[in-house]
LUMVO-261039 format. One record per residue (C-alpha): residue number from 1; residue in three letters; chain; x, y, z. Coordinates in steps of 0.05 Angstrom, whole numbers, padded with zeros to 5 digits, m for minus. Example, Ala and Ser with C-alpha at 12.3 -4.5 7.8 and 13.67 -1.06 7.14 Angstrom:
2
1_ALA_A_00246_m00090_00156 $
2_SER_A_00273_m00021_00143 $
This chain:
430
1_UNK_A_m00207_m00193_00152 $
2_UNK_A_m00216_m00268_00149 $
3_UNK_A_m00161_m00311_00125 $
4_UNK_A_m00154_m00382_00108 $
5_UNK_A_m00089_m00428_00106 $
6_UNK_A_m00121_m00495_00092 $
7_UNK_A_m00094_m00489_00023 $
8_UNK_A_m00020_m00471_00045 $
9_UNK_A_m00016_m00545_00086 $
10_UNK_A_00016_m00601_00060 $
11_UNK_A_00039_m00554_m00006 $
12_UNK_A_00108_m00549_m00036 $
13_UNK_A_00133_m00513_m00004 $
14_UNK_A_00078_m00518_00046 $
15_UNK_A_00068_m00529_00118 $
16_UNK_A_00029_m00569_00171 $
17_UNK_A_m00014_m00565_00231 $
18_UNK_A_00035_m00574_00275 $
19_UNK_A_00090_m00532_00247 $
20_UNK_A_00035_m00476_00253 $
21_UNK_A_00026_m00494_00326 $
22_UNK_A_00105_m00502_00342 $
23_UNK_A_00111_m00426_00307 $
24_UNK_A_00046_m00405_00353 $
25_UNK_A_00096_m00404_00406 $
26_UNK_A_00138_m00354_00377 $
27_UNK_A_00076_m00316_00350 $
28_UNK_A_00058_m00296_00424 $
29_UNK_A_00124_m00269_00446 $
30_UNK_A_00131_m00227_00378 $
31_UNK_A_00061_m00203_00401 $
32_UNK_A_00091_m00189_00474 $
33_UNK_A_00145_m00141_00441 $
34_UNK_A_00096_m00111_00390 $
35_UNK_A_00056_m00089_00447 $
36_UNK_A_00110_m00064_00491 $
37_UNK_A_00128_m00033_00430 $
38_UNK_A_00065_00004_00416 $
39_UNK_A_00059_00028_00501 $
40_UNK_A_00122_00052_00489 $
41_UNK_A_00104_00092_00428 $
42_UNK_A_00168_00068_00395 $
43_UNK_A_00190_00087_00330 $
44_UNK_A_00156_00044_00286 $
45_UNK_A_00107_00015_00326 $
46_UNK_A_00076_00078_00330 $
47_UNK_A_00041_00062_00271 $
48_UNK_A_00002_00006_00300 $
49_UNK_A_m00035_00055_00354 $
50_UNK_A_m00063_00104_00292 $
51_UNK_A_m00128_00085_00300 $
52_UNK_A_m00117_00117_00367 $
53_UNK_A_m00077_00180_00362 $
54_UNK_A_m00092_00195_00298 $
55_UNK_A_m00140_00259_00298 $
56_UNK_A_m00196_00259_00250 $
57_UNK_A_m00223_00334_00268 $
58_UNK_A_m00163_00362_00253 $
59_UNK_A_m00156_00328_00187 $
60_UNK_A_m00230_00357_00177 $
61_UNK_A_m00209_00426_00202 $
62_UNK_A_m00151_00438_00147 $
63_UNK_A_m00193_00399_00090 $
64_UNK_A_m00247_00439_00099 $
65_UNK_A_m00211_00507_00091 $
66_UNK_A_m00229_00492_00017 $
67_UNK_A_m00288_00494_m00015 $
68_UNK_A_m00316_00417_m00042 $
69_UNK_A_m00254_00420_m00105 $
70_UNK_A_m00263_00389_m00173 $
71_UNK_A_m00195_00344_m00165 $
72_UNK_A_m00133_00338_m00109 $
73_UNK_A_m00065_00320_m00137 $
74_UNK_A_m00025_00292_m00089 $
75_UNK_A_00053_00306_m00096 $
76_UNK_A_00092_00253_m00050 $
77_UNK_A_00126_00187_m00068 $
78_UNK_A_00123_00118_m00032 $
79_UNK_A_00088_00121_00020 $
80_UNK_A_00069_00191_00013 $
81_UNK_A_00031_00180_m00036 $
82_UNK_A_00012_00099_m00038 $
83_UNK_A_m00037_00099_00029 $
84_UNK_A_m00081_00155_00003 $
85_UNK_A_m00084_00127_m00064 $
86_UNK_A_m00104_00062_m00041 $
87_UNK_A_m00160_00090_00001 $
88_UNK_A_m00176_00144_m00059 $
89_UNK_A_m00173_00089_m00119 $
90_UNK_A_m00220_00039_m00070 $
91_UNK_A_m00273_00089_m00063 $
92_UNK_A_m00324_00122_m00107 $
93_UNK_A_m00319_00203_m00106 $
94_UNK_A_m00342_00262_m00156 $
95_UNK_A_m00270_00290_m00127 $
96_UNK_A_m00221_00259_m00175 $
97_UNK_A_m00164_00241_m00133 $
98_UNK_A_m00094_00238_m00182 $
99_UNK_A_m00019_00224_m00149 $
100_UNK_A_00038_00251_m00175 $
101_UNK_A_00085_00200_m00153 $
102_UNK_A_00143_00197_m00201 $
103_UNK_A_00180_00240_m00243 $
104_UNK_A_00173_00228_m00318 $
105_UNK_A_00163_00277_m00349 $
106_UNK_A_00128_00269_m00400 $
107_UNK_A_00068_00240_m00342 $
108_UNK_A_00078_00300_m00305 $
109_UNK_A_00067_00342_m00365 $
110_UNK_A_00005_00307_m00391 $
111_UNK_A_m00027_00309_m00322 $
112_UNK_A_m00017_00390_m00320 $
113_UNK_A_m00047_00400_m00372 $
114_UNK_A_m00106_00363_m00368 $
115_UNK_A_m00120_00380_m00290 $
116_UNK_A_m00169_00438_m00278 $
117_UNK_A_m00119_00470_m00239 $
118_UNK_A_m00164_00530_m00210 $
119_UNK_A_m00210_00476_m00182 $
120_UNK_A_m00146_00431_m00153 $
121_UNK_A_m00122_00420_m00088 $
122_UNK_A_m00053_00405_m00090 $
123_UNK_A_m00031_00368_m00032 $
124_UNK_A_00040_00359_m00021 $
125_UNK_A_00070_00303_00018 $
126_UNK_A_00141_00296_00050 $
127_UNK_A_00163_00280_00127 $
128_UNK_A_00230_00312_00115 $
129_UNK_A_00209_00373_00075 $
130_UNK_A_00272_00352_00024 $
131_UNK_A_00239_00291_m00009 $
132_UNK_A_00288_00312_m00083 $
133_UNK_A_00233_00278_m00122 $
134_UNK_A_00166_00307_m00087 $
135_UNK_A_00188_00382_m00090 $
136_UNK_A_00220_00380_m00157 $
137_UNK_A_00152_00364_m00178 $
138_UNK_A_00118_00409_m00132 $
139_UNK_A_00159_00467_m00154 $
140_UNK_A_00131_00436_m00230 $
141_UNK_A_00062_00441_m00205 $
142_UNK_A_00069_00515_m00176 $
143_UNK_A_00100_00542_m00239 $
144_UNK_A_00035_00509_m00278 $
145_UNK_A_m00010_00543_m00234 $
146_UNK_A_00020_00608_m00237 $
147_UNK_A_00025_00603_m00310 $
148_UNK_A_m00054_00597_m00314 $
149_UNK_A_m00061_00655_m00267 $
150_UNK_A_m00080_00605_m00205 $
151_UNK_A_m00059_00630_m00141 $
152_UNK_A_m00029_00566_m00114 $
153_UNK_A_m00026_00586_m00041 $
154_UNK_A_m00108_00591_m00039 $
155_UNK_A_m00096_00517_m00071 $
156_UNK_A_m00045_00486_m00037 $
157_UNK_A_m00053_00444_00026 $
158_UNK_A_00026_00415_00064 $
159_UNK_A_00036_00350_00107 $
160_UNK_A_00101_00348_00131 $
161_UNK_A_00142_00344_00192 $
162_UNK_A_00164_00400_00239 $
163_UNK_A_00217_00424_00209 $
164_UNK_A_00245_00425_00138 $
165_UNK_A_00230_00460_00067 $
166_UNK_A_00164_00450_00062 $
167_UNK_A_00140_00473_00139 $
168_UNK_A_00178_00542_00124 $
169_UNK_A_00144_00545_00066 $
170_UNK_A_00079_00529_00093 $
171_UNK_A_00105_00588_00150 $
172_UNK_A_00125_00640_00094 $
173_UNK_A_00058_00626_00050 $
174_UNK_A_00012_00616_00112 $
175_UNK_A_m00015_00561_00079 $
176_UNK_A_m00064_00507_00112 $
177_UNK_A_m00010_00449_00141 $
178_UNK_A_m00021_00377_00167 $
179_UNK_A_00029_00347_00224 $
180_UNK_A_00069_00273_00190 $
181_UNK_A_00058_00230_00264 $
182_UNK_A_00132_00227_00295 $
183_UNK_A_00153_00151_00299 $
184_UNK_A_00118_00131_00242 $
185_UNK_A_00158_00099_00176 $
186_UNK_A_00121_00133_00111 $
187_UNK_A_00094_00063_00085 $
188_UNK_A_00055_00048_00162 $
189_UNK_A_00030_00118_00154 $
190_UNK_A_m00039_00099_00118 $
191_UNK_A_m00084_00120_00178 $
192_UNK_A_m00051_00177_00184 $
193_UNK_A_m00055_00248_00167 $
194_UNK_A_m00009_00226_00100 $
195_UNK_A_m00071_00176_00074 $
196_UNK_A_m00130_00207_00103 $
197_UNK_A_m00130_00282_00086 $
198_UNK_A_m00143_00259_m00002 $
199_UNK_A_m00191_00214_00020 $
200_UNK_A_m00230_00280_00065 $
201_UNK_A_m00219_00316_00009 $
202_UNK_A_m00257_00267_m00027 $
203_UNK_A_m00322_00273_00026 $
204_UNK_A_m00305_00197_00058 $
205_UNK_A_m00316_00179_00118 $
206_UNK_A_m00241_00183_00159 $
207_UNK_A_m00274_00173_00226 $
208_UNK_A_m00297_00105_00197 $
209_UNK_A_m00236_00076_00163 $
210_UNK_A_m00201_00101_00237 $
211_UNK_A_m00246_00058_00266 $
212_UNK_A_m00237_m00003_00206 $
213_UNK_A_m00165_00001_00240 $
214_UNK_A_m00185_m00002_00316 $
215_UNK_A_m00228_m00064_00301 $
216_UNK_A_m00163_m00092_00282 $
217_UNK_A_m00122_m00069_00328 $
218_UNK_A_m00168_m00095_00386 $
219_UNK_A_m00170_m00166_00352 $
220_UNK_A_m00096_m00167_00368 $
221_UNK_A_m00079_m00228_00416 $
222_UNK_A_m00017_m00278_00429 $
223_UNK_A_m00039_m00330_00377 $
224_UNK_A_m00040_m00339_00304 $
225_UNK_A_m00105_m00380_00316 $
226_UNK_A_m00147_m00314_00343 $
227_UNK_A_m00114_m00267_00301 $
228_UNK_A_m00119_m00260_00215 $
229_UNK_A_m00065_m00208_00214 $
230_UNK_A_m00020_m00256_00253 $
231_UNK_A_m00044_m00324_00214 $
232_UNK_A_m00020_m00286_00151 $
233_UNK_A_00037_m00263_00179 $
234_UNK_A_00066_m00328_00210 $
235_UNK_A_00045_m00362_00152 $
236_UNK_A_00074_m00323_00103 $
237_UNK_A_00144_m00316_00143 $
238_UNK_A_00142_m00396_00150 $
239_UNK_A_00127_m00411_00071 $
240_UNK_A_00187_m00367_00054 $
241_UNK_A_00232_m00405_00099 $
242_UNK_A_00213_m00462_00063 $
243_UNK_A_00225_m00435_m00002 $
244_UNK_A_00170_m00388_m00026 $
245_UNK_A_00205_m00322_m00031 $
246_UNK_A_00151_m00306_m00072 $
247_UNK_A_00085_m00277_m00050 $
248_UNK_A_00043_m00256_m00110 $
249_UNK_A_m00019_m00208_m00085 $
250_UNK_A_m00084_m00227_m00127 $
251_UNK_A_m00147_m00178_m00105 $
252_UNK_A_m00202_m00202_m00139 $
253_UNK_A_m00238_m00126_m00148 $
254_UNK_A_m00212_m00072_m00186 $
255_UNK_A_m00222_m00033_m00128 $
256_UNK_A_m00161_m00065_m00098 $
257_UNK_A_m00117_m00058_m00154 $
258_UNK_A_m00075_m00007_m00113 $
259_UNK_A_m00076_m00032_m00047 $
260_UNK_A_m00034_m00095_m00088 $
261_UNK_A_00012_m00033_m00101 $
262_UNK_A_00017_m00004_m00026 $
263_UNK_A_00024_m00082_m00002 $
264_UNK_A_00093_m00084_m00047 $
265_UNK_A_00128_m00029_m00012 $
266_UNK_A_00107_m00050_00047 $
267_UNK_A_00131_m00121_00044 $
268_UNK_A_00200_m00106_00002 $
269_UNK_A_00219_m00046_00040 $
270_UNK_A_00203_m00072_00109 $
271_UNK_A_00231_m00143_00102 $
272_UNK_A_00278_m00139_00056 $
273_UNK_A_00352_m00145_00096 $
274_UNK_A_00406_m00179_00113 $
275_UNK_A_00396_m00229_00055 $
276_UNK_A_00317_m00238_00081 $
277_UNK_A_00253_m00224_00056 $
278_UNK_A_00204_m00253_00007 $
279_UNK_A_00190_m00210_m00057 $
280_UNK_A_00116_m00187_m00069 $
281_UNK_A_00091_m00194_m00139 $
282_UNK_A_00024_m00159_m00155 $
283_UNK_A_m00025_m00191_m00199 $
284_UNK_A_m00111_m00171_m00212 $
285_UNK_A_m00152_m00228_m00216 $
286_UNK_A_m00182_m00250_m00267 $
287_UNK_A_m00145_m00208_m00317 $
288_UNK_A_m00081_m00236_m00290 $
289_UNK_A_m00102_m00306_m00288 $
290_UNK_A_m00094_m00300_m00366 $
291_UNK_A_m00021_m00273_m00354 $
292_UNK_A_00006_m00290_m00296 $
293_UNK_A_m00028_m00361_m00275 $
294_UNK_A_00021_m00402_m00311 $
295_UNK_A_00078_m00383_m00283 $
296_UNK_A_00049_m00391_m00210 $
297_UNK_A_00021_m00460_m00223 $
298_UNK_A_00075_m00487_m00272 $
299_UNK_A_00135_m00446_m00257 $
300_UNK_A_00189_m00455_m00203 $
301_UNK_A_00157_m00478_m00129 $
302_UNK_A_00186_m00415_m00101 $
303_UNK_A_00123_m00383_m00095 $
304_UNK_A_00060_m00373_m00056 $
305_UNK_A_m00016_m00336_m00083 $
306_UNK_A_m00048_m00284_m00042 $
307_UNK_A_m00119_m00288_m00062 $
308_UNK_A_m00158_m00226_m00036 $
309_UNK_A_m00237_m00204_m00045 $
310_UNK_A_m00293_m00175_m00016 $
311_UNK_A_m00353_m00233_m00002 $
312_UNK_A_m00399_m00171_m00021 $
313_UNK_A_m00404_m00131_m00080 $
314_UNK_A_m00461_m00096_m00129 $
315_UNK_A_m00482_m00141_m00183 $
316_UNK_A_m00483_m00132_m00259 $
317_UNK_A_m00531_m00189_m00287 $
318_UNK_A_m00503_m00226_m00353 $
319_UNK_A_m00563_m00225_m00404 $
320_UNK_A_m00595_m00286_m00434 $
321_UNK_A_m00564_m00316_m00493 $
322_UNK_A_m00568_m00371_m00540 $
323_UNK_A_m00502_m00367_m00565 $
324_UNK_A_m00476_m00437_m00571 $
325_UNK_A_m00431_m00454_m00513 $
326_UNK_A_m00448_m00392_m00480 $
327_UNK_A_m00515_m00399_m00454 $
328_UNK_A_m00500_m00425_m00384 $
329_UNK_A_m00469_m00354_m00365 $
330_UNK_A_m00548_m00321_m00373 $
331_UNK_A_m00580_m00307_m00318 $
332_UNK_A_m00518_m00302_m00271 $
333_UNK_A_m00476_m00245_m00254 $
334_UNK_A_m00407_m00210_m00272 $
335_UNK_A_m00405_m00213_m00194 $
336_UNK_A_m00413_m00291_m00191 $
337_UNK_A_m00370_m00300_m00249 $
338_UNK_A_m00316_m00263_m00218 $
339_UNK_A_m00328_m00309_m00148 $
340_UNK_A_m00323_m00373_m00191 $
341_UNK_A_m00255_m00347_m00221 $
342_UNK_A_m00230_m00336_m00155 $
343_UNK_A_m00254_m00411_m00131 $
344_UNK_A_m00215_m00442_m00199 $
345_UNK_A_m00155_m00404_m00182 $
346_UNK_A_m00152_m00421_m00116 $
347_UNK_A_m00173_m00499_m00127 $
348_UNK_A_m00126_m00494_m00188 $
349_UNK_A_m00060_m00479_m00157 $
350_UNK_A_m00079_m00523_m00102 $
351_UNK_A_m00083_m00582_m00153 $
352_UNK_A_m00012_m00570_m00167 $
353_UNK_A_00010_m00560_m00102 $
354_UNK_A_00026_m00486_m00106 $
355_UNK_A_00013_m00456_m00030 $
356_UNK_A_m00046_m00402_m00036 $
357_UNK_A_m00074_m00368_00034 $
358_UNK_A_m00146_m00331_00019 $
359_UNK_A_m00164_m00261_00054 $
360_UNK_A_m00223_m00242_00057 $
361_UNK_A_m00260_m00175_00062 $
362_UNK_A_m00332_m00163_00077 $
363_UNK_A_m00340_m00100_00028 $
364_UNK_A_m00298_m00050_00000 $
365_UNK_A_m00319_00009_00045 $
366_UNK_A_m00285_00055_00090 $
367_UNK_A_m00289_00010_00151 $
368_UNK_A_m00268_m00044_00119 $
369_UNK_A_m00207_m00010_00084 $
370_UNK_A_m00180_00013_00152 $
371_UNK_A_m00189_m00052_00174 $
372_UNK_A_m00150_m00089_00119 $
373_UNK_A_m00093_m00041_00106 $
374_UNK_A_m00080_m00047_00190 $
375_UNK_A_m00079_m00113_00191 $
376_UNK_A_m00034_m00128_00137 $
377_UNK_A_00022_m00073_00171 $
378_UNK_A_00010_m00120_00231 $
379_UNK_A_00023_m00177_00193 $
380_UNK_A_00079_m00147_00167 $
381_UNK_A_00114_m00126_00237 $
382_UNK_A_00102_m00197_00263 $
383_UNK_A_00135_m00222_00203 $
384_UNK_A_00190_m00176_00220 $
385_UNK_A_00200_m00203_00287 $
386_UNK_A_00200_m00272_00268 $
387_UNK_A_00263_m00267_00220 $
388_UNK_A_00293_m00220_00273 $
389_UNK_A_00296_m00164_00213 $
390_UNK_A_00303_m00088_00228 $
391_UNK_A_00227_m00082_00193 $
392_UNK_A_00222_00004_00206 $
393_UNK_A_00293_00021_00164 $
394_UNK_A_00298_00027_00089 $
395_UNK_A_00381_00035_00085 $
396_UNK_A_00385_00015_00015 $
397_UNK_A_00338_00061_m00005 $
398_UNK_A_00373_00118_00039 $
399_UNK_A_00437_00091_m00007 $
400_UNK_A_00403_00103_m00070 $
401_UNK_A_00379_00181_m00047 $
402_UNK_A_00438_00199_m00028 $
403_UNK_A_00480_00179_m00095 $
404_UNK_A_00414_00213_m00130 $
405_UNK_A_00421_00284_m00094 $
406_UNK_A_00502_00273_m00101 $
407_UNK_A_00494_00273_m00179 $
408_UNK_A_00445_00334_m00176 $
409_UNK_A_00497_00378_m00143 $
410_UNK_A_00462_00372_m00075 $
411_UNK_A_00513_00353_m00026 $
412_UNK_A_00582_00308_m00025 $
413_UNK_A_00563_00241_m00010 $
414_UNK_A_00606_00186_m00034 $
415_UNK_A_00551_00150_m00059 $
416_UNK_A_00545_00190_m00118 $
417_UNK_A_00618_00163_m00136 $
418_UNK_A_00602_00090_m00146 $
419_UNK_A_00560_00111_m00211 $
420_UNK_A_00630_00129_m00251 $
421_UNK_A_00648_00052_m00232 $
422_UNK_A_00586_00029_m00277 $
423_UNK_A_00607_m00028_m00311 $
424_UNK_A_00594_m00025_m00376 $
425_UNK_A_00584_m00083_m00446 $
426_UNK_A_00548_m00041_m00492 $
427_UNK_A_00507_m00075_m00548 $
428_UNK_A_00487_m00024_m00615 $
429_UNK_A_00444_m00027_m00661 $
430_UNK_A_00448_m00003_m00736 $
């Protein structure tokens, strides 16, 4: 990963040189306790030695109890679900990879029916084994099967902790299981067994994105000078002190569209506390430069643009023409095209002063994946450490679960009492 902050100096908000170098200070003791933190395989920082424990042969060993299947559904939520799909979506495969990550209805429905279940893995994702959302669909997707006389234990593959609903059902059913890494918050557990069994599924190369991630993990120093992941973290925690509490995430490849998607949770649920955090907004360039743009270069100066792309990509020539006003795009690429949309954007919001920090990617491959989506969980813990935030909790989001399950009849928690003090001013129509 290569990143650039010429383009956040001197910006509103913006900083300088020698802010950067005053923070650069406080960069290398962050990196002091991220380290202790990853000898110490603390919870959390676990997640930054993946590349290392993580076990690619047995990841091979349970995917290849099944034969090469047609499609895997993955049935997990968060970040259950969002590393794999990121890896899956970034890749080409001719094993359709589809996520059952929410659940409407009416989506979960439509998806049943059009999956060729006998020729589906179904891989079902939850640390805890009582994720309310993830088995309520699962039990969905094992009724399905039945119903079209699949056996769903020759179909269905578990990652999950040690103990819990879904390892005594992988116990009862004898059914092909995968071990959810101790210490290790669902949305840091991309190179894991949680977003690298789909992607085996899939035929890709796991060993490779592993090693994508030690690349980064070896680049790791005390300075936000030597290291991208720290230059976009520092930089990133210094704009929002300064005002931009906005970071909106612009890949410039379709292929990226849903690592913009994994980046979100990773940035609102690990920084978002105690009245902290900077809200991630996802954008696709160009298409969003037609939606979005405005807003970042006219709007509030709250803000700051992630621009992300690969420097190499296939090409797709753009014919001849003699169209009138149209001829000058013959002869060049959709490739090129899509490069000099990324260069207006960028010199664009500079021109109005908007802060914008490039990353850059060499290719979209599996190397290169690991790389990135390691990098940016580094950037995210050293962000953590600069605002002093808890990053590995999610209480808010343990609030909402628990007043969820209440409601259903699962348990007493006193969460689920707050929803009869809804407020209400009710406007009807005819």
């Amino acid at each position: 990963m290569h990143v650039d902050l010429g383009n956040a100096l001197e910006t509103t908000p913006g900083l300088t040189r020698e802010t950067l170098e005053r923070l650069d200070e406080r960069v290398a003791n962050a990196h002091g306790r991220i380290t202790a933190g990853m000898a110490g395989d603390e919870f959390g920082y676990a997640a930054l030695t993946l590349p290392e424990t993580a076990d690619p042969d047995a990841i091979r060993a349970t995917t290849d109890r099944f034969d090469r299947p047609e499609a895997v559904l993955t049935v997990g939520i968060g970040g259950s679900a969002l590393g794999a799909a990121t890896i899956a979506n970034a890749l080409d495969s001719d094993v359709d990879a589809h996520f059952l990550d929410n659940v409407d209805p009416d989506e979960t429905r439509a998806l049943l029916d059009r999956l060729p279940l006998a020729d589906t893995v179904v891989n079902v994702v939850s640390k805890s084994g009582t994720t309310a959302e993830t088995l309520a669909n699962f039990l969905v997707v094992r009724e399905a099967m039945t119903a079209a006389g699949v056996d769903w234990t020759e179909r269905t593959l578990v990652t999950t902790g040690e103990a819990g609903n879904l390892r005594a059902l992988a116990d009862a059913h004898d059914l092909p299981a995968l071990d959810v890494p101790d210490g290790v918050p669902g949305r840091f557990s991309a190179l894991s067994t949680v977003g690298l069994a789909v992607p085996a599924l899939q035929g890709h190369d796991v060993e490779a994105v592993l090693a994508g991630g030690r690349d980064a993990m070896e680049s790791l120093s005390g300075s936000l000078f030597e290291t991208p992941a720290y230059a976009y973290g520092a930089a990133t925690y210094a704009l929002a002190e300064r005002g931009a509490l906005t970071n909106a995430v612009m890949p410039y490849a379709e292929s990226l569209e849903t690592f913009a998607e994994w980046f979100a949770q990773l940035w609102a649920e690990s920084l978002g506390k105690d009245g902290l955090g900077q809200t991630p907004a996802r954008a696709l360039g160009a298409t969003d430069q037609h939606s979005q743009l405005q807003l970042y270069r006219a709007g509030p100066p709250d803000k700051l643009v992630s621009l992300i792309r690969p420097t190499e990509r296939a090409e797709a020539p753009i014919p001849e023409t003699d169209l009138d006003g149209l001829a000058y795009l013959g002869g060049s690429s959709l490739g090129e095209l899509l490069d000099a949309e990324f260069e207006a954007t960028e010199a664009s919001l500079a021109a109005a002063d908007v802060p914008n920090l490039r990353v850059e990617i060499d290719r979209v491959d599996e190397r290169n994946l690991g790389r990135l989506l390691y990098e940016m969980e580094a950037a995210c813990v050293l962000y953590g450490e600069l605002a002093g935030v808890s990053t590995f909790t999610q209480p808010a989001v343990e609030w909402g679960k628990k007043a969820a399950r209440g409601l259903l009849g699962g348990g007493d928690f006193p969460e689920a009492d707050a929803v009869a003090d809804k407020r209400e001013l009710r406007v009807d129509g005819s």
